[in-house]
C-alpha positions in Angstrom: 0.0 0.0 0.0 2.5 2.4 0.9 4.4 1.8 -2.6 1.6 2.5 -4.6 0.8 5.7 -2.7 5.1 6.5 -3.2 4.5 5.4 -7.0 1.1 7.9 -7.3 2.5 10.7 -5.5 5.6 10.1 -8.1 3.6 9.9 -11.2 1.6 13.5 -10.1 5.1 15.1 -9.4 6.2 14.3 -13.1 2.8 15.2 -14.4 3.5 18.9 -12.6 6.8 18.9 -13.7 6.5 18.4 -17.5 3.1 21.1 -17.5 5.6 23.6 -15.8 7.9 22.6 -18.3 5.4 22.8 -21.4 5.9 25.8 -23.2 3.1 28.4 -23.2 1.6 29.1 -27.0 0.7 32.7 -28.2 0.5 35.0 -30.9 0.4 38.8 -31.6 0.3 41.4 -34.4 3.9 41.7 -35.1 3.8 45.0 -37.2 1.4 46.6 -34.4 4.2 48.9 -32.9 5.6 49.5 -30.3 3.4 46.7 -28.8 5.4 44.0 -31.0 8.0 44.3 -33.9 11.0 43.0 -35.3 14.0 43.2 -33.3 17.5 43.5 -35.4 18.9 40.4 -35.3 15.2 38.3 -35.4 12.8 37.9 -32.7 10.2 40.3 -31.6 10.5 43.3 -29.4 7.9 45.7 -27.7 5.7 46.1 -25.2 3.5 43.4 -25.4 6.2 41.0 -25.8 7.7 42.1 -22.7 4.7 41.4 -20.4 4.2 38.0 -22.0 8.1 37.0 -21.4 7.4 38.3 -17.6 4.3 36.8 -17.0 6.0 33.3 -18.6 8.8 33.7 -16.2 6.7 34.2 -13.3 4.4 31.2 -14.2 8.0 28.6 -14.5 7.5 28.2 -18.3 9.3 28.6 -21.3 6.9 30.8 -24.2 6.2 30.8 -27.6 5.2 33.8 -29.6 4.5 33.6 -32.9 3.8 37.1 -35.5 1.3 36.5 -37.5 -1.9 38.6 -39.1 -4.3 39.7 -36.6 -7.4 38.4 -38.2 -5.4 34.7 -37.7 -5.7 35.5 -34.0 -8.8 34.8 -32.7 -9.3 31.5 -35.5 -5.9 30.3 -33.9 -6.9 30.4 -30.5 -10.1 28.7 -31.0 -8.7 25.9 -32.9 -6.5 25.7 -29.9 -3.3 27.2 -31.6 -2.5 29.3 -29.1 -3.2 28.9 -25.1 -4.2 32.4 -24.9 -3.0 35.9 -27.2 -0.7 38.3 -25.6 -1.5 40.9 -28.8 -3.9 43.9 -28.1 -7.5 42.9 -28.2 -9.9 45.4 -27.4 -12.7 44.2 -25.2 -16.4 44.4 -26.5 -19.0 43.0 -25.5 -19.6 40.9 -28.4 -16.1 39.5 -28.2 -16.7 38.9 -24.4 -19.6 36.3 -24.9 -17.5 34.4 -27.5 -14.3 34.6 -25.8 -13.1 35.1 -21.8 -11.4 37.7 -21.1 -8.2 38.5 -18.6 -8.9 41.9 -16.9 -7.4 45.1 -18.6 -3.9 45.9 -18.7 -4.1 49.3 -20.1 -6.7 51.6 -22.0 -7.4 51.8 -25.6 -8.8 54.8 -27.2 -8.8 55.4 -31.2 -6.4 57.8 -33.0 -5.8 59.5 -36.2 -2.9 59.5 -38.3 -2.4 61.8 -40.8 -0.2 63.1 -43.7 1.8 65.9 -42.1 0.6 68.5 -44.6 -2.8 67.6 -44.9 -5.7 69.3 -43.0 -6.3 67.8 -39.4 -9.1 65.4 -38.5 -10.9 67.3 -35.8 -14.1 65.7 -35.2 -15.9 62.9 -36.6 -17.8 64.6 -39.1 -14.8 65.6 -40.8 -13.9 62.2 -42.2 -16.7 62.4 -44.7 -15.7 62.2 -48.0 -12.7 61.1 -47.1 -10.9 57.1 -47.3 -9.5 55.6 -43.8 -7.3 52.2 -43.5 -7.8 50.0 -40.8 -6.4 46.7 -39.9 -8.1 43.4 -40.8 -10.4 41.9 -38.2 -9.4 44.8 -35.4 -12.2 46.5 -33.5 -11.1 49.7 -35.4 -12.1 47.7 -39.0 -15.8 46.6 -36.5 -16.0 50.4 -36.1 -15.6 51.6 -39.7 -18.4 49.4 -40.5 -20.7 50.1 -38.4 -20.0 54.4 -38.6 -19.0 54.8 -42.4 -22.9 55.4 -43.8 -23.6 57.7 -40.6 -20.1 60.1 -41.3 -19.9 59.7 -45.1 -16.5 58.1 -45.4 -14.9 55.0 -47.1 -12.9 52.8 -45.6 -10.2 49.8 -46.7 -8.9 46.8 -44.5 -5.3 46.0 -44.2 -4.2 42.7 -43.0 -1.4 44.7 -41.3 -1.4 47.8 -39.6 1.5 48.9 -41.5 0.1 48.1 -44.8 -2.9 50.2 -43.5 -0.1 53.5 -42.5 1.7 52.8 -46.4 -1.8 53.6 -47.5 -1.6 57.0 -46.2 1.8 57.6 -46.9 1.6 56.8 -50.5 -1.8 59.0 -50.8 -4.2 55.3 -51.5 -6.0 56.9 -48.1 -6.6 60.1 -46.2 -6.0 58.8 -42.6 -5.1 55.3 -40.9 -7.2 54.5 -37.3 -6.0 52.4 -34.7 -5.3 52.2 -31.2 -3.7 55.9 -29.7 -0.3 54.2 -28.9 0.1 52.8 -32.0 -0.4 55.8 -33.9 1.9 58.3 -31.8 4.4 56.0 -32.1 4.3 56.0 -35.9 3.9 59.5 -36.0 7.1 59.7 -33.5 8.3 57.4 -36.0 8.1 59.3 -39.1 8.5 63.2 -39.4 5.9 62.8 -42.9 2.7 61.9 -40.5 1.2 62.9 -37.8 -1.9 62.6 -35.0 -4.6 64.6 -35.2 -8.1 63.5 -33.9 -8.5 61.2 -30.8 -11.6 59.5 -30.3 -12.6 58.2 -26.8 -14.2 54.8 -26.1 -13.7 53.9 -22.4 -12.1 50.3 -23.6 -9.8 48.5 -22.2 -6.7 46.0 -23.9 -6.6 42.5 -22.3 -6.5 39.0 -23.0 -8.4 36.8 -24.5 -8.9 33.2 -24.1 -11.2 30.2 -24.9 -14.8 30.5 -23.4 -13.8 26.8 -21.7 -10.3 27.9 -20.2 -11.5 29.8 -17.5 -8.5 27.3 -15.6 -5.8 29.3 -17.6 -7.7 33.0 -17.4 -7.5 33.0 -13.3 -3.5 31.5 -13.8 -2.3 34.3 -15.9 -5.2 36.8 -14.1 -3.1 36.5 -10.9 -0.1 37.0 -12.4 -1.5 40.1 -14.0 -2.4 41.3 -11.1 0.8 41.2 -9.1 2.4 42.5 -11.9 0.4 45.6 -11.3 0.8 45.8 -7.9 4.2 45.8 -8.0 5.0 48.7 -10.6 6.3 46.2 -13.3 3.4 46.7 -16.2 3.6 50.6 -15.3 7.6 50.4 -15.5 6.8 49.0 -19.3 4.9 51.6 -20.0 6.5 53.9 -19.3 9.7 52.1 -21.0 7.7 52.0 -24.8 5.7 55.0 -24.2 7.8 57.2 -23.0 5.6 58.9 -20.5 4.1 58.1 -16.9 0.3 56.2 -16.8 -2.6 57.9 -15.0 -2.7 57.5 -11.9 -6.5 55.6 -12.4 -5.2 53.6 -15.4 -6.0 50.0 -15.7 -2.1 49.9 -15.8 -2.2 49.9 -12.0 -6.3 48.8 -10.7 -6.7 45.7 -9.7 -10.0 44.2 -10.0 -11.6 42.1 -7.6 -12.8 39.4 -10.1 -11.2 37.6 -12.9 -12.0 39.5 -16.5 -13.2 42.8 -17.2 -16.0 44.3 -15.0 -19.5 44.8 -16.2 -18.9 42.4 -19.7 -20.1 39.6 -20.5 -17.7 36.7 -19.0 -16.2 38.5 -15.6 -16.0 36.9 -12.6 -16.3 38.7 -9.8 -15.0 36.4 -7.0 -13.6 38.2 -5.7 -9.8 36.6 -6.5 -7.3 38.4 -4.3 -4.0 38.3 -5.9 -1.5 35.3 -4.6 1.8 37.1 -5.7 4.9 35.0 -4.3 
């Protein structure tokens, strides 16, 4: 009896052991700057890439991220591709009743980019008439859809976001949406473009993961969490962005559930954070 419990307790140890040791699967945008890009040399670099490498190291497993097209996201992490995706995803809330959802790592609002010369964006009833590139399968390509009739403009889909900013540049479009970070970054970037009109939403980045994983939201939640807590995801931002977070940014609040609060999927527990 007491070599069969020695042999089970064995077998479970092993079991742990190869888990911790099984690499964690995920995938990003990686021409979504300065979230994720190439690095000089190979590999990817940014901010997103540097909270999934952290949260890998504090979970005791190795991580793979693979760049690919954004719109190959989602249908890669339902066909179980992926364990979860470390790239941007805005949270709706009809992408919250298909998917779960960690809780928000940082705000997402929507930005104009412009040709430096050209007359600003400064309101949405200027875009009509006018042509705007967004990226394929993004929230900003779910919003052009749904707003083009009502403001008069066109709008093309990009399956990159930098495909959607050469648009601009080579005068195929009048302006490029996408999330605010993105854009003053390529504006930064490039002295022949610039931001012009920001357009508030109140969303949040996080996430996402299979509607039956709720086992591997609440592992990476907590991990999330402490990583608040303890300055690190405000230290990234500020290393990519170059400036300080607000003080009530979703870069430091906590919440007391698992997911985002009031959509569809959140669990309120409440889960307080187990940070070792």
């Amino acid at each position: 009896m007491q070599m069969m419990r020695s042999l089970f307790l064995v077998v479970l140890f092993a079991a742990g052991t190869a888990l911790a040791q099984q690499p964690i699967r995920t995938g990003i945008d990686a021409t979504f700057a300065p979230h994720a890009m190439p690095k000089p040399g190979g590999g990817l670099e940014g901010f997103n890439i540097d909270l999934a490498n952290e949260l890998a190291k504090r979970m005791g497993r190795p991580i793979q991220i693979e760049g690919t097209e954004f719109s190959a996201l989602i249908p890669g992490l339902n066909a179980k591709k992926y364990d979860f995706l470390i790239a941007p995803t805005t949270v709706t809330p009809e992408r919250a009743k298909a998917m779960l959802f960690s809780e928000g790592y940082m705000e997402t609002d929507y930005l104009f980019l412009q040709k430096k010369a050209d007359k600003d964006i400064k309101g949405l009833e200027d875009l009509k008439g006018k042509t705007i590139t967004v990226n394929k399968g993004s929230a900003y390509e779910t919003w052009a859809k749904a707003n083009a009739e009502k403001y008069g403009f066109k709008y093309d889909v990009y399956g990159t976001n930098a495909d959607a900013v050469q648009a601009v540049l080579s005068g195929r479009a009048d302006a490029n949406m996408a999330g605010h970070t993105v854009v003053l970054w390529a504006a930064k970037q490039n002295p022949a473009v610039k931001a012009t009109y920001l357009y508030k939403t109140g969303l949040v980045w996080a996430m996402p993961f299979r509607l039956d994983d709720k086992e591997g939201r609440a592992q990476v939640n907590n991990v999330l969490k402490c990583m608040k807590l303890d300055g690190t995801v405000a230290r990234l931002y500020e290393k990519w962005f170059g400036i300080k977070p607000a003080k009530d940014s979703w870069v430091y609040k906590v919440a007391p559930g698992h997911g985002v609060p009031d959509m569809p999927g959140y669990d309120p527990g409440p889960y307080p954070p187990k940070c070792s």
